[in-house]
Backbone as CSV, one residue per row, in Angstrom:
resi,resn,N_x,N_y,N_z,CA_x,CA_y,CA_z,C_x,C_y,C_z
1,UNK,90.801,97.725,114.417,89.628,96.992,114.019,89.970,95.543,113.668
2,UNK,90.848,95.060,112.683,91.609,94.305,112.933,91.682,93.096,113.679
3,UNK,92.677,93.654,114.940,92.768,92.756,115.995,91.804,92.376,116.580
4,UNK,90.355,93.211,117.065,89.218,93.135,117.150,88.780,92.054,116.410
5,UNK,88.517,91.967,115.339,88.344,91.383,114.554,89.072,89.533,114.716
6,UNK,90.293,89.346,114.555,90.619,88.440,115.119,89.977,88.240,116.513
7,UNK,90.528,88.787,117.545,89.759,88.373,119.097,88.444,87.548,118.870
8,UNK,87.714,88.499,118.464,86.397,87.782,118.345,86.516,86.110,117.683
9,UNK,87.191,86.475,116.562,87.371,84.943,115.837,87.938,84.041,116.875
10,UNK,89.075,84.593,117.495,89.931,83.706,118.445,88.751,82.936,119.650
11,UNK,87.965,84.180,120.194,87.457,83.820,121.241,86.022,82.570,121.043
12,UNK,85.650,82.935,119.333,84.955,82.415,119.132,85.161,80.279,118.843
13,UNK,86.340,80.534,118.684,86.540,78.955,118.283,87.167,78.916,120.109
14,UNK,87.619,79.437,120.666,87.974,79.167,122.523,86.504,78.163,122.644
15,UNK,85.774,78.779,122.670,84.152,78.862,122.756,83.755,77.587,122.007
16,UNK,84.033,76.924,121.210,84.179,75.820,120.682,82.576,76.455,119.500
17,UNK,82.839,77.708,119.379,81.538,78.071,117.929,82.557,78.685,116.977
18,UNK,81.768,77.800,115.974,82.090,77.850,114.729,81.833,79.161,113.941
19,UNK,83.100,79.723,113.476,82.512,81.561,113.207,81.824,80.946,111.532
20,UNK,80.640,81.394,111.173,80.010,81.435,109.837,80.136,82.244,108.820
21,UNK,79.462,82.568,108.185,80.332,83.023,106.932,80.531,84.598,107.190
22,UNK,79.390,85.279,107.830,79.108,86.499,107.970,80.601,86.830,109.367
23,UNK,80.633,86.201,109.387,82.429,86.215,110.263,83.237,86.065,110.079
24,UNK,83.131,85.876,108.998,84.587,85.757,108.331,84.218,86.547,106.575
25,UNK,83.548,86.872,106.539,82.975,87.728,105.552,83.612,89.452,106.301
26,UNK,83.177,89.362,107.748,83.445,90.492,108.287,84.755,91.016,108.692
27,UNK,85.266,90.125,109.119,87.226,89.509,108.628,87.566,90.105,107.701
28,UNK,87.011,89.495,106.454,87.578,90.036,104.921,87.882,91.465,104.772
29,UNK,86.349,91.976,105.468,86.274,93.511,104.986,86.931,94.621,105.949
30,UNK,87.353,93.923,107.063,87.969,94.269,107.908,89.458,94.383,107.270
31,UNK,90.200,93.295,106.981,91.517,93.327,106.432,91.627,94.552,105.325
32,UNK,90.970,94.562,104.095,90.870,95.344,103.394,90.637,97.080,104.143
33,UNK,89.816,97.443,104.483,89.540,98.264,105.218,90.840,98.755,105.773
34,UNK,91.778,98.042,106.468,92.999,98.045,107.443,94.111,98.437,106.464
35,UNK,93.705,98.014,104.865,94.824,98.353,103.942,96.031,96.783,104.099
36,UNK,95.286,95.463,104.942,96.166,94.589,105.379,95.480,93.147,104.309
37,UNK,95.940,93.489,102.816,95.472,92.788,101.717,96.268,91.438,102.212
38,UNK,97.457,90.931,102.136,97.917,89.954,102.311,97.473,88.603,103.194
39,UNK,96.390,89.755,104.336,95.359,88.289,105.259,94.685,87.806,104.658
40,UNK,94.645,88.691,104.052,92.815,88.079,103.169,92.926,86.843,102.698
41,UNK,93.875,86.361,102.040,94.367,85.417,101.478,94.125,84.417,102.428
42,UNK,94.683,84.837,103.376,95.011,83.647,104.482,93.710,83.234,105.415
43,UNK,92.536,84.135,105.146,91.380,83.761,105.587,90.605,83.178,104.835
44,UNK,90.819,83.583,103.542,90.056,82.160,103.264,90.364,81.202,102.806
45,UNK,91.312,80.809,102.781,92.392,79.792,103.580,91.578,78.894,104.213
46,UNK,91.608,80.098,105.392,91.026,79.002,106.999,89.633,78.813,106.997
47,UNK,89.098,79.435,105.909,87.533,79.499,106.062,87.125,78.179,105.261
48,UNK,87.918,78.126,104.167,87.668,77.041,103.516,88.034,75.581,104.399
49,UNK,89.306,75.728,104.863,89.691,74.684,106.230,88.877,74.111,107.245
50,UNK,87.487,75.180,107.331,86.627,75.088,108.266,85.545,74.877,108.123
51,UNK,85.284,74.538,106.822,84.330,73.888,106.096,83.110,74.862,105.222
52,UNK,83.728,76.484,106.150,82.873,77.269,105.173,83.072,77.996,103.827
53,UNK,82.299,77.632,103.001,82.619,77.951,101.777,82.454,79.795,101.579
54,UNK,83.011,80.354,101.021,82.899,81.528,100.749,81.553,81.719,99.396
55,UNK,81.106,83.088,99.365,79.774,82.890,98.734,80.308,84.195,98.306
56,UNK,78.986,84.333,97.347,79.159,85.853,96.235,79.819,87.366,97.319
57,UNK,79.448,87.207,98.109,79.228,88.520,99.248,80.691,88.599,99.545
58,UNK,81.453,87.025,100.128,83.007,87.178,100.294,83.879,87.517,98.841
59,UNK,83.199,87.109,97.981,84.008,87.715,96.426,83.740,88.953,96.447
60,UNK,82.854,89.363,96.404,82.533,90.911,96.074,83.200,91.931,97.154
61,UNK,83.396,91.268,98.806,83.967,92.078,99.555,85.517,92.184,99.152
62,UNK,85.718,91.142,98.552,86.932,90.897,97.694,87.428,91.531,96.762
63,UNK,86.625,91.753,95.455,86.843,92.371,94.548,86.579,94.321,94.944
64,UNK,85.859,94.610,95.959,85.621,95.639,96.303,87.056,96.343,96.707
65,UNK,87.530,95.384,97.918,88.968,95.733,98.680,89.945,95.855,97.386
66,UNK,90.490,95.096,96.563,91.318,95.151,95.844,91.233,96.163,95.317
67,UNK,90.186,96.797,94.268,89.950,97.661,93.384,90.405,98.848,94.482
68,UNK,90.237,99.432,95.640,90.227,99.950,96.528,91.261,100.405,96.926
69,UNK,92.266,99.675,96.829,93.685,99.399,97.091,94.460,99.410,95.775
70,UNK,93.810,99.331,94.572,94.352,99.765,93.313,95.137,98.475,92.856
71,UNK,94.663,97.001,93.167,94.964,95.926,92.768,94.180,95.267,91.882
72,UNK,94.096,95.946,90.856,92.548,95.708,89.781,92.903,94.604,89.083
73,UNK,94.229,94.047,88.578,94.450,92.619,88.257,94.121,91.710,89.453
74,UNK,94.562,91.870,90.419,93.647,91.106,91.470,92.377,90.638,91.351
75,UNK,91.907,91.880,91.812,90.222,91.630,91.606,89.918,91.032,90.319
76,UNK,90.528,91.256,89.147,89.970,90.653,87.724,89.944,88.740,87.990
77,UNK,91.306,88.553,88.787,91.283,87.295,89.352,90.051,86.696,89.865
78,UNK,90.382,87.068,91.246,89.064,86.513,91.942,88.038,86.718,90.693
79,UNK,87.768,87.450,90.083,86.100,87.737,89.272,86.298,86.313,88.307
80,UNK,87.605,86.215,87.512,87.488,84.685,87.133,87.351,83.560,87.880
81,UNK,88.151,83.949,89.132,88.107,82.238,90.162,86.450,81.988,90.306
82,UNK,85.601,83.012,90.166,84.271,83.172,90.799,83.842,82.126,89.475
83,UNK,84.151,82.379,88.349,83.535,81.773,87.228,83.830,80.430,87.297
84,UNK,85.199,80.285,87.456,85.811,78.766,87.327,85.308,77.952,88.483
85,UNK,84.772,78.461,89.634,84.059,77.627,91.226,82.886,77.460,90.658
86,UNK,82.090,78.210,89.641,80.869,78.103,89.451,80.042,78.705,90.120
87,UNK,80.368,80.361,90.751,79.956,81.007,92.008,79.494,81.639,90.617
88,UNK,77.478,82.237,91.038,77.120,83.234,90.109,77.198,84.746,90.514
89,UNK,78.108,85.495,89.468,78.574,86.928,89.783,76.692,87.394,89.659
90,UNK,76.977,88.638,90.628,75.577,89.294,90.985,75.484,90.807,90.188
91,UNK,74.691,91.739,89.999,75.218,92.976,90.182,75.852,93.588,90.776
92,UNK,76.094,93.619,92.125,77.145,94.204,92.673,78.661,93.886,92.541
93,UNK,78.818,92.222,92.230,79.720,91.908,91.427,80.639,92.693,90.415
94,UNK,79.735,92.744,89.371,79.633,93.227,87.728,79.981,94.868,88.050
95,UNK,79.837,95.388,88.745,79.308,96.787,88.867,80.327,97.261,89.565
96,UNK,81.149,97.016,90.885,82.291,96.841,91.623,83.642,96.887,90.220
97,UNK,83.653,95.579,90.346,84.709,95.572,89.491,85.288,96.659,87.908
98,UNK,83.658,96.898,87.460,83.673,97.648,86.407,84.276,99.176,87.041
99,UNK,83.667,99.735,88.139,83.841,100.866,89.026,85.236,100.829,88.917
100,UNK,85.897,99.621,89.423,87.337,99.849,89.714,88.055,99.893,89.006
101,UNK,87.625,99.729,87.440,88.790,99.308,86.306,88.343,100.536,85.869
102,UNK,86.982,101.341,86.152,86.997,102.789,85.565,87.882,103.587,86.039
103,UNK,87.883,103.523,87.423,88.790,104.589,88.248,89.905,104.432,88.043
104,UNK,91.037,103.634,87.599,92.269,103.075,87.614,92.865,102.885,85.762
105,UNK,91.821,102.562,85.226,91.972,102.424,83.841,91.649,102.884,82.540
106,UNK,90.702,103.842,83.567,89.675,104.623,82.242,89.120,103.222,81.624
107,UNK,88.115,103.712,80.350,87.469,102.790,79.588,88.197,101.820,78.731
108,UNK,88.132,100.759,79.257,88.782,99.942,78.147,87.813,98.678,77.498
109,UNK,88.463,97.952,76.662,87.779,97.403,75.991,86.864,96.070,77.184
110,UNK,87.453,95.810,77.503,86.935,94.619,78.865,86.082,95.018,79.430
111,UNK,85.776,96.532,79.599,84.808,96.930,80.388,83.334,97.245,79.534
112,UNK,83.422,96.719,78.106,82.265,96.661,77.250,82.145,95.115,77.118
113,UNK,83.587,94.192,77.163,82.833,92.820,77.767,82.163,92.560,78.909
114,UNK,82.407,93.352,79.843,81.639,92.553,81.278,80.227,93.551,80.850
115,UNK,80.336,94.217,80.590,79.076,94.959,80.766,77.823,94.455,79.374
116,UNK,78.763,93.674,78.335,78.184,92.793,77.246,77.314,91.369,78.210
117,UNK,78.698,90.984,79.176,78.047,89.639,80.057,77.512,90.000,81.196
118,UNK,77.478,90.754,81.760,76.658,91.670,82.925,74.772,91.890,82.423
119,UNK,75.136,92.213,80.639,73.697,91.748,79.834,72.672,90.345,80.309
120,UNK,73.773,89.469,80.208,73.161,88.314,79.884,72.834,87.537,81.021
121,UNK,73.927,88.000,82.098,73.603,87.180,83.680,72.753,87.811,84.259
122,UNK,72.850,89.455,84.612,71.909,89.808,85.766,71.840,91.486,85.308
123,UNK,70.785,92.153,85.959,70.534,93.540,85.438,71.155,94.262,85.647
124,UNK,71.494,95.431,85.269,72.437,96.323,85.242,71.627,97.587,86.190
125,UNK,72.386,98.485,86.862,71.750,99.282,87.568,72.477,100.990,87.396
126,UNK,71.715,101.579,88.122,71.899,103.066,87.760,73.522,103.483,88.641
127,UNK,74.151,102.549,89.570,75.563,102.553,89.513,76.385,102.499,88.814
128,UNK,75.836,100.777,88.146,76.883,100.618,86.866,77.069,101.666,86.310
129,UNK,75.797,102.138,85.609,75.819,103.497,84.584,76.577,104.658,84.883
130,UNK,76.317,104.801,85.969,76.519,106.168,87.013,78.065,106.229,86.366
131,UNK,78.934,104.849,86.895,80.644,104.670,86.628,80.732,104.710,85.112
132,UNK,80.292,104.410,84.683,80.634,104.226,83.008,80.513,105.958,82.587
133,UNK,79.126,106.555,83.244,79.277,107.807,82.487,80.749,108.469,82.754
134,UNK,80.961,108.803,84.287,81.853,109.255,84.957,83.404,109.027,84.394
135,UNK,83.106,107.774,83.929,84.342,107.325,82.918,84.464,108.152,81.803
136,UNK,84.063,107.968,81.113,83.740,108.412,79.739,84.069,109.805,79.448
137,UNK,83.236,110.482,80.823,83.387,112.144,80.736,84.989,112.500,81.068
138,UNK,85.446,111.359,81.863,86.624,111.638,82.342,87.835,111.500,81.239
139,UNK,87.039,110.761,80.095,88.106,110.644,79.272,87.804,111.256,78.297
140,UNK,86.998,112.087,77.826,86.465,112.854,77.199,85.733,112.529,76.025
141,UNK,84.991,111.197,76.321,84.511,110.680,75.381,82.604,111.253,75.667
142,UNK,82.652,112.155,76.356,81.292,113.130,76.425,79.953,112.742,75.508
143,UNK,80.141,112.369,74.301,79.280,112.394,73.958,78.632,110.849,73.752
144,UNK,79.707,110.350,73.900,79.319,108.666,74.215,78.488,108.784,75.427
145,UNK,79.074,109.320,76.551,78.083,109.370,77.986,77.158,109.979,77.509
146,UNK,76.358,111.311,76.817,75.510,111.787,76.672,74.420,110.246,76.104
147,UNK,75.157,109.619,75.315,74.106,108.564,74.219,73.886,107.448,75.261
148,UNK,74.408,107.585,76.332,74.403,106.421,77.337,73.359,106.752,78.509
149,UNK,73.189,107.940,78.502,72.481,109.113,80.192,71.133,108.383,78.939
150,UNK,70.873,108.740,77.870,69.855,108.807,77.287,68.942,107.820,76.868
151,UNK,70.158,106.168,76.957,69.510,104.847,76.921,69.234,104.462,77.882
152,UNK,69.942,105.122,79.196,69.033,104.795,80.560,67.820,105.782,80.989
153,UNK,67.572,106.661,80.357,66.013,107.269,80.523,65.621,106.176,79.713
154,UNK,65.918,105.890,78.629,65.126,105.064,77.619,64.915,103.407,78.698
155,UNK,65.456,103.221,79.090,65.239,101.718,79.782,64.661,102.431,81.263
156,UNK,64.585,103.435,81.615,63.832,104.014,82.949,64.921,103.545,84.052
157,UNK,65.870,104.078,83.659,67.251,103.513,84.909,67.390,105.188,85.332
């Protein structure tokens, strides 16, 4: 998929067209996908070289792959570089990353900050929740998830 993936890019600048973001967005998720983290880097690299800026969708395919691959300091990266560019994290953002530091880290304290600033930027959804319970139960903090299943009936999530 991959090489595919390149070709197209290759053939596309032969062609003298400019691949856009959704092409090199598709790149990203391609590398990851492949388990071939180290391109990624190097694409947007060239994406930036090429005048296209990467947008919430290439972070998040970003922070998705890493967590994925069990590079959750990674992804915590990019989730700051996103802050420091001035790129606004989305829910799927917020929700990704939290997912991945559940699966890898159990509950920790960071994951009641983002989900404190996940408050204040953008809404929270019945994923987020979904991971947090799943967490929780996993760590046997059960009855915290029970008080949590119960503030999202209460907010109609």
């Amino acid at each position: 998929m991959v090489k595919e993936a390149k070709n197209v890019l290759a053939m596309m600048l032969k062609a003298c067209m400019k691949p856009d973001i959704f092409a090199f967005n598709s790149l990203i998720n391609g590398y990851y996908l492949a388990n071939e983290v180290k391109n990624v880097k190097h694409v947007f690299y060239v994406m930036t070289q090429m005048g296209v800026n990467p947008d919430v969708c290439s972070y998040n395919i970003g922070i998705n792959g890493l967590c994925k691959n069990k590079s959750v300091d990674e992804a915590i990266n990019i989730f700051q570089d996103m802050h420091w560019k001035n790129i606004v994290c989305n829910t799927v953002t917020y929700t990704t990353l939290i997912n991945g530091l559940c699966k890898t880290s159990g509950i920790s304290l960071y994951i009641w900050d983002l989900i404190d600033e996940m408050h204040d930027r953008c809404q929270r959804d019945e994923i987020t929740y979904n991971s947090l319970v799943c967490a929780l139960c996993k760590n046997g903090n059960v009855d915290k998830a029970i008080e949590l299943v119960k503030s999202m009936i209460k907010k109609r999530i």
